[in-house]
C-alpha positions in Angstrom: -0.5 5.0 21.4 1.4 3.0 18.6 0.5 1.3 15.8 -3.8 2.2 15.3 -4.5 3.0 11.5 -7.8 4.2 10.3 -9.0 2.7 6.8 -11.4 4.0 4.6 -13.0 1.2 4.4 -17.3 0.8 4.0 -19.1 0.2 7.3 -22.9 -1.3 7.8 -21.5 -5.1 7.5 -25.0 -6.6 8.6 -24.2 -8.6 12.3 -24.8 -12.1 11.9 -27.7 -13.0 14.9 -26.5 -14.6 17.8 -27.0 -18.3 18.0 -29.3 -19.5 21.0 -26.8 -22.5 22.1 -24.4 -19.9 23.4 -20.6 -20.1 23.7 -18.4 -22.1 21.4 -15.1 -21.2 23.3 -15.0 -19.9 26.8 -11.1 -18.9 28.1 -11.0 -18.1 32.2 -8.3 -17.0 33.5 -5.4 -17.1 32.0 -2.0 -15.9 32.3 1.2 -16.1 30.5 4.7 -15.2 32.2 7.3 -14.7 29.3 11.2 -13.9 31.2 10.9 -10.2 32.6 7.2 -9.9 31.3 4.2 -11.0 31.9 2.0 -11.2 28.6 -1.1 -11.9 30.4 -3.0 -11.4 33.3 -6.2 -13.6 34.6 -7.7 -13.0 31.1 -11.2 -14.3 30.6 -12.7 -14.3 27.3 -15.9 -15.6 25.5 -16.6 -16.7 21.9 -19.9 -17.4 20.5 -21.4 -19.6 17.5 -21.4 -18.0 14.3 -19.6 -14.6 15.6 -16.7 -12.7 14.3 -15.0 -11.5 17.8 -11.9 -8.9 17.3 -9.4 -9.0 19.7 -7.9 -5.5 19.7 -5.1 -3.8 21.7 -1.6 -1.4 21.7 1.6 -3.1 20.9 2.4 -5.5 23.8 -1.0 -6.1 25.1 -1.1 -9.8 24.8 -3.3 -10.6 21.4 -1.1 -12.5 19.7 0.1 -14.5 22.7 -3.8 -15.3 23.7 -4.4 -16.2 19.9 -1.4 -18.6 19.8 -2.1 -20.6 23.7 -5.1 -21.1 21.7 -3.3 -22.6 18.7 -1.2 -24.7 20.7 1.8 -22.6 20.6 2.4 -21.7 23.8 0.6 -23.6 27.2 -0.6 -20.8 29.7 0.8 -20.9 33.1 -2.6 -20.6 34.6 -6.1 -21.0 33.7 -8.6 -23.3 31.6 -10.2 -23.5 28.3 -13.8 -24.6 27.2 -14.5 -25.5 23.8 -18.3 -26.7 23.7 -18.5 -26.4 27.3 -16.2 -29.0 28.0 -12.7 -28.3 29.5 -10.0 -28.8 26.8 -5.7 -29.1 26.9 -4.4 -27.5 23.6 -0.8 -28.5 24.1 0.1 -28.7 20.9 -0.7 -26.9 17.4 -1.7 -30.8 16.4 -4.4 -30.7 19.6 -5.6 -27.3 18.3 -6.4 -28.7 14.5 -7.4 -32.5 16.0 -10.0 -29.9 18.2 -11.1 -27.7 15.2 -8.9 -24.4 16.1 -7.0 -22.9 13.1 -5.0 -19.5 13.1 -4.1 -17.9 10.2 -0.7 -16.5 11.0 0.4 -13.2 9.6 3.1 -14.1 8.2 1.7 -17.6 5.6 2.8 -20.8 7.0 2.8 -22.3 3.8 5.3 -23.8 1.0 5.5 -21.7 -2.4 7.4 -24.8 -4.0 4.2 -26.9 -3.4 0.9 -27.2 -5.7 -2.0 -25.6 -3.8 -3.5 -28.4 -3.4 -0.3 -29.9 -2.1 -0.4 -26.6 0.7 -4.5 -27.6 1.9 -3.6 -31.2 2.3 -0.1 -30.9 3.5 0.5 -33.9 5.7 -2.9 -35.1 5.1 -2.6 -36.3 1.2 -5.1 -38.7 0.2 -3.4 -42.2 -1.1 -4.3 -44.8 -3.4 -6.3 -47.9 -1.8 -3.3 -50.2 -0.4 -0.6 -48.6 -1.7 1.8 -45.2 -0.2 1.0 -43.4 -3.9 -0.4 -40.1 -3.7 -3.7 -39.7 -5.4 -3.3 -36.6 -7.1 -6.8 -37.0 -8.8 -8.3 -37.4 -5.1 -6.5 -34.7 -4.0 -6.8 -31.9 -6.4 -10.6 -32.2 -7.1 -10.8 -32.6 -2.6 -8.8 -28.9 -2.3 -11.1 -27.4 -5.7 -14.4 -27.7 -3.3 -12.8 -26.4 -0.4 -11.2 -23.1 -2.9 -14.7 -23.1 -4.5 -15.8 -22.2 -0.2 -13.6 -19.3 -0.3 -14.2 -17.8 -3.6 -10.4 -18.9 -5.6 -11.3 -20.2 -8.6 -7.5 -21.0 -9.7 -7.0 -24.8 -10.5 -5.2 -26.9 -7.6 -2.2 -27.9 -9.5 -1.5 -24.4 -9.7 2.3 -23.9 -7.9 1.6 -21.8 -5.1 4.4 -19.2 -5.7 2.2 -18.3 -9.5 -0.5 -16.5 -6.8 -0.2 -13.0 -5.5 -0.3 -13.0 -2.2 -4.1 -12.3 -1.1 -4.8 -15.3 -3.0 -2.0 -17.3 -1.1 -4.0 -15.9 1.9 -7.1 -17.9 1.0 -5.3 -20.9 0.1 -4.3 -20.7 4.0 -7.6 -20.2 4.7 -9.0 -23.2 2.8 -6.3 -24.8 4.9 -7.9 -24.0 7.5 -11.2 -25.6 6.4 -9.9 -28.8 5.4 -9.5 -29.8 8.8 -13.3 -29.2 9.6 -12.3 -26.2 11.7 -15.1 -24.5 14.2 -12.7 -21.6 15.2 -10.5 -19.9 12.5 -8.3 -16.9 14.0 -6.8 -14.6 11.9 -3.6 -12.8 12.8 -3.3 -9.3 11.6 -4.6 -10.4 8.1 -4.7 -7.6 5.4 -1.2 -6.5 6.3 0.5 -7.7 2.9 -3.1 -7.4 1.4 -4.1 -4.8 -1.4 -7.7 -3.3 -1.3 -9.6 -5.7 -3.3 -7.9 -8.5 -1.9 -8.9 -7.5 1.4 -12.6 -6.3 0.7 -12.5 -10.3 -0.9 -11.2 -11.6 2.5 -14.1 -9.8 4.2 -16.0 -11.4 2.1 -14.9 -14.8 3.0 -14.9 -14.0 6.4 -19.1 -12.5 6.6 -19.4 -16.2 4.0 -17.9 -18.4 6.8 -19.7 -16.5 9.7 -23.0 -16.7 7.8 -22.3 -20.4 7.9 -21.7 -20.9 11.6 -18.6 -20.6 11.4 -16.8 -18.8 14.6 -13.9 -16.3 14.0 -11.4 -14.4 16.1 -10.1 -11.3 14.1 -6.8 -9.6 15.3 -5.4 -6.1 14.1 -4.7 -2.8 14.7 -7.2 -1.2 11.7 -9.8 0.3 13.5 -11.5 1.1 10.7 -11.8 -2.9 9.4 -12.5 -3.8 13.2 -15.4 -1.5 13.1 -17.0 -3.1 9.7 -15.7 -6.8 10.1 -16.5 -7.3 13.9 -19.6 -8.3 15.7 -18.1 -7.8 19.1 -15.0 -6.7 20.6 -12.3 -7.4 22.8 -9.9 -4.7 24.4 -6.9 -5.7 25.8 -4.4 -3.4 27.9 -1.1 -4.6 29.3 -2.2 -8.4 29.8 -5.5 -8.0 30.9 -9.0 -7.2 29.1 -9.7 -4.0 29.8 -13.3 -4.1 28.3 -15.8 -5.4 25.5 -18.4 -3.9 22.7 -20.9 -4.7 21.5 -21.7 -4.7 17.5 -23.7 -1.4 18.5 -21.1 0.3 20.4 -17.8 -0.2 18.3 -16.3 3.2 17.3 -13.0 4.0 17.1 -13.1 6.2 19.5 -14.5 4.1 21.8 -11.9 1.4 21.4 -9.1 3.6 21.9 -10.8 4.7 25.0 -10.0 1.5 26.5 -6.9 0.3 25.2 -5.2 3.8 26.5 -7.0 3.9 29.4 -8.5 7.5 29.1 
């Protein structure tokens, strides 16, 4: 087994209730050929309102390629996806923000040259009425109520390269946000992160669940899986070798089924 790292981190995270109108996101079936390897394999996958789901798995098992056919990365070669019930193409990482799906990518997709501001509204600045100006007024105060959702209280003129990096992480977050998103993944998260910044990002993460707000967590810390997840996902060599449930999550139990014995 490669790559599984116990934290010391606290457990008894209270599990946010399960809302009564069911799925938000439903994946069936799908599978993903890459030359000489198939990624995944008739994968089926639920997510529900107002739940943190982590997707967990060895190196090679096929999180990061599920996370990113739903981002709009990469189309899967077979197989359909239902967001609200209603069968959706994600064909593009512009389909997956027009549809509300967001992933925060482990390493930041964002531009340390820009404001923050400038990084939450990036192709999206707000304008002066008739005119191509940017509104930086509009657009500063916009991105300070969306930093005030996540808990950084730095101004949003601030250059983005001034932040340490767990506050850059928010600021991709917020990103996230600002286009309304329903579904916010995060890839391997607290890997650049210190310990406060990441007991902070649990925070945000138990704020936006508490909200409604549906998350997909990724990574290989068993130990934050067990106190940030309200259900798991196990995958093994391209296919999902089996769920928990918020009462049965142990690390034992996951590494049951993502070695197999």
């Amino acid at each position: 087994m490669h790559d599984v790292e116990e934290t010391g981190k606290e457990k008894g995270a209270p599990s946010a209730p399960v809302a009564k109108d069911g799925h938000i996101l439903e994946v069936k079936g799908i599978s993903k050929t890459f030359p000489g390897v198939r990624a995944l394999d008739d994968v089926s996958v639920q997510l529900r309102r107002g739940e943190v789901l982590a997707v967990v798995g060895e190196n090679g098992a096929g999180k990061s390629t599920l996370m990113k056919i739903l981002a709009g990365v990469y189309f899967p070669d077979h197989g359909e996806v239902k967001l609200d019930g209603r069968v959706v193409t994600i064909d593009s990482v512009e389909k997956a923000t027009a549809l509300g799906i967001a992933l925060v990518h482990q390493e930041l997709n964002l531009c340390d040259n820009l404001t923050v501001a400038g990084n939450v509204f990036l192709g999206r600045e707000p304008r002066r009425k008739g005119m191509r100006l940017l509104d930086e007024k509009k657009l500063n105060r916009d991105a300070e109520k969306v930093l005030e959702k996540v808990g950084l209280n730095v101004p949003a003129a601030t250059v983005l390269k001034e932040l340490p990096i767990g506050s850059q992480q928010l600021v991709e977050i917020s990103k996230a946000l600002s286009i309304d998103a329903k579904i916010i993944m995060f890839d391997e998260p607290t890997s650049s992160l210190s310990e406060h910044e990441t007991r902070t990002l649990f925070q945000v993460i138990r704020d936006l669940r508490s909200h409604g707000m549906s998350c997909i967590y990724i990574s290989h810390r068993l130990g934050e899986v067990t106190e940030v997840a309200d259900r798991v996902v196990v995958l093994r060599d391209g296919k999902v070798s089996g769920s928990l449930e918020k009462a049965e999550i142990s690390r034992e139990a996951m590494i049951r089924l993502m070695v197999g014995r």
